[in-house]
N, C-alpha and C positions, 0 to 999 in steps of 0.2 A: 393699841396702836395698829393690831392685824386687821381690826376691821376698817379702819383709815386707808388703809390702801390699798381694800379690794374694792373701792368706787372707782367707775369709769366718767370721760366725762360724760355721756350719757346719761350718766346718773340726776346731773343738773339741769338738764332739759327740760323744760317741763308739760313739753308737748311731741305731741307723733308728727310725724315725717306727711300721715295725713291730714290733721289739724294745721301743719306750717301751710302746705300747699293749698287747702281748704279758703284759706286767708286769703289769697289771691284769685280764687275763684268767684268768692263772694265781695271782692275790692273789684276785681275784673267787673262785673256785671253792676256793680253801684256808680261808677265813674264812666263806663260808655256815653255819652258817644268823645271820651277826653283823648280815645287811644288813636283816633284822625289826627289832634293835633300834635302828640308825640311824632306820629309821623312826619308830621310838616317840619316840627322840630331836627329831626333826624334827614331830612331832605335840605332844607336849608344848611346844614353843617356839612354834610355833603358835599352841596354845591359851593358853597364857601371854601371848604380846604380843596376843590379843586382848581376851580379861576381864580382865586387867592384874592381878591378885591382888596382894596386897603382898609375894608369895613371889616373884613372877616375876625378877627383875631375878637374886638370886643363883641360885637353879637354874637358871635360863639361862647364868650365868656357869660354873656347873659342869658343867652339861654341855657346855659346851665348853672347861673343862678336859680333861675326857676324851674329847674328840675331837681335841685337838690331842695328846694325850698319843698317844694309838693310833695318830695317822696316824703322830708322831713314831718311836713304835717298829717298829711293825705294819709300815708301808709304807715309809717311810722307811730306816730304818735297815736293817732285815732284809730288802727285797726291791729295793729304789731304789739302791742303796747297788751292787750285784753290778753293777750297767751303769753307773754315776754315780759316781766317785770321789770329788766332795767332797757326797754324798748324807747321808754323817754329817753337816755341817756342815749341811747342811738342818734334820735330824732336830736338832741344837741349837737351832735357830732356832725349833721348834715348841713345844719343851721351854722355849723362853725366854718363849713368848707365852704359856705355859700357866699358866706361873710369874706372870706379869703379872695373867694375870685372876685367879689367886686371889688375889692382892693386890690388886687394883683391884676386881674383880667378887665374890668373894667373904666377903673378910676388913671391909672397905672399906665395900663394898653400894655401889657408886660406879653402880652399872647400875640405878640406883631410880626416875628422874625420866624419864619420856619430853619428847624434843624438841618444841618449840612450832611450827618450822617445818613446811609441811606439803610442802615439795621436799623435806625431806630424808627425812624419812614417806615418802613416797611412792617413791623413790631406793632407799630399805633394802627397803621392801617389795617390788619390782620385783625387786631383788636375791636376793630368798627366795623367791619363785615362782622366775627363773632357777635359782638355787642347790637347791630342791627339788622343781620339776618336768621344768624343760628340762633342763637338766646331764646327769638322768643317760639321756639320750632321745638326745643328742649322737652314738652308735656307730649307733644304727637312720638318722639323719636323715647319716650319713656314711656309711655303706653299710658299715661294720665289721662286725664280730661283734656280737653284744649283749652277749657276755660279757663287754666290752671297759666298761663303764660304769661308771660313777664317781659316790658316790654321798656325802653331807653325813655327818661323822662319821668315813667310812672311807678316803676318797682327799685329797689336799691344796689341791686348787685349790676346790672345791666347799667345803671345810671352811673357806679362808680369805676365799670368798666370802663364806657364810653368817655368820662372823663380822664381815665390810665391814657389810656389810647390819646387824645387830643393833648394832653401831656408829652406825650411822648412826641410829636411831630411839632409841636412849638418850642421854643428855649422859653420856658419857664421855669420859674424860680423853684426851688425842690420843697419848699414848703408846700405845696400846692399838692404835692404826693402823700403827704403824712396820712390824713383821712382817709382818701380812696383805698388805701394799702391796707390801712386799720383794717375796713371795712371788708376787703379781699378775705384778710385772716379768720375775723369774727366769723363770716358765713362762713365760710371753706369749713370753720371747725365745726360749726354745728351743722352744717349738713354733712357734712363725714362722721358725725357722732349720731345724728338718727337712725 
């Protein structure tokens, strides 16, 4: 029983802190030139939650349909998956959130009403600068490669951010939180444990 509990989680990783980030350098450079339309992506949502358009609420849900869809497949599945065993069961879980906002965000229009609070305003928006300026600056300011960046749309943690964040400045339903937060914790541990 003593040996049972001197494992760390660490112990269950089954990869370095350079092999994780490695993954994004070699996804980075397979998927250019896709990181223009994340941008466009990230420009349009922008500009949406600023003029507020009566269109905003569902093409924001949709385009993060298709950013949860991508990471799910793209990164997820097909390159996460080779060093991360239950990496599928990730890539389910993005597929699941995807599934949600078309039903909520899309079908729904459930992302129509912004919030009255102005903490949580302010919270979501904080969140989206992080999520689309700092995030992907994170390899330059850690002295990695640059090619190592992660970017709203294409990687998961930035994409599940960006969703927290748009979350939080619409009255949406709190199912819509469950994933993204999953997802918050899962990484948080494992990159606190590499």
């Amino acid at each position: 029983m003593g040996e049972m509990t001197s494992y760390r989680l660490s112990d269950f990783i089954l990869f370095s802190q350079a092999t994780y980030f490695r993954q994004f350098e070699l996804y980075n450079q397979a998927i250019w030139p896709l990181h223009l339309v994340a941008i466009l992506f990230s420009c349009v949502i922008i500009f949406a939650l600023w003029k507020k358009p009566a269109w905003a609420g569902r093409i924001i849900a949709g385009l993060l349909v298709v950013s949860w869809c991508w990471v799910a497949w793209a990164f997820l599945y097909e390159r996460f998956y080779k060093i991360h065993l239950v990496a599928n069961w990730y890539a389910m879980g993005f597929i699941l959130q995807a599934g949600l906002l078309t039903w909520y965000g899309v079908i729904k229009n459930q992302l129509n009403t912004f919030v009255t609070s102005q903490s949580k305003t302010f919270i979501g928006s904080g969140l989206l600068f992080i999520t689309f300026i700092l995030y992907p600056l994170i390899p330059f300011m850690s002295g990695r490669s640059w090619l190592q960046f992660e970017m709203f749309s294409l990687a998961p943690d930035p994409t599940a951010l960006a969703t927290l964040a748009i979350l939080f400045i619409y009255k949406s339903p709190k199912l819509l939180y469950v994933v993204p937060l999953i997802w918050v914790l899962i990484s948080g541990v494992t990159l606190l444990s590499m």
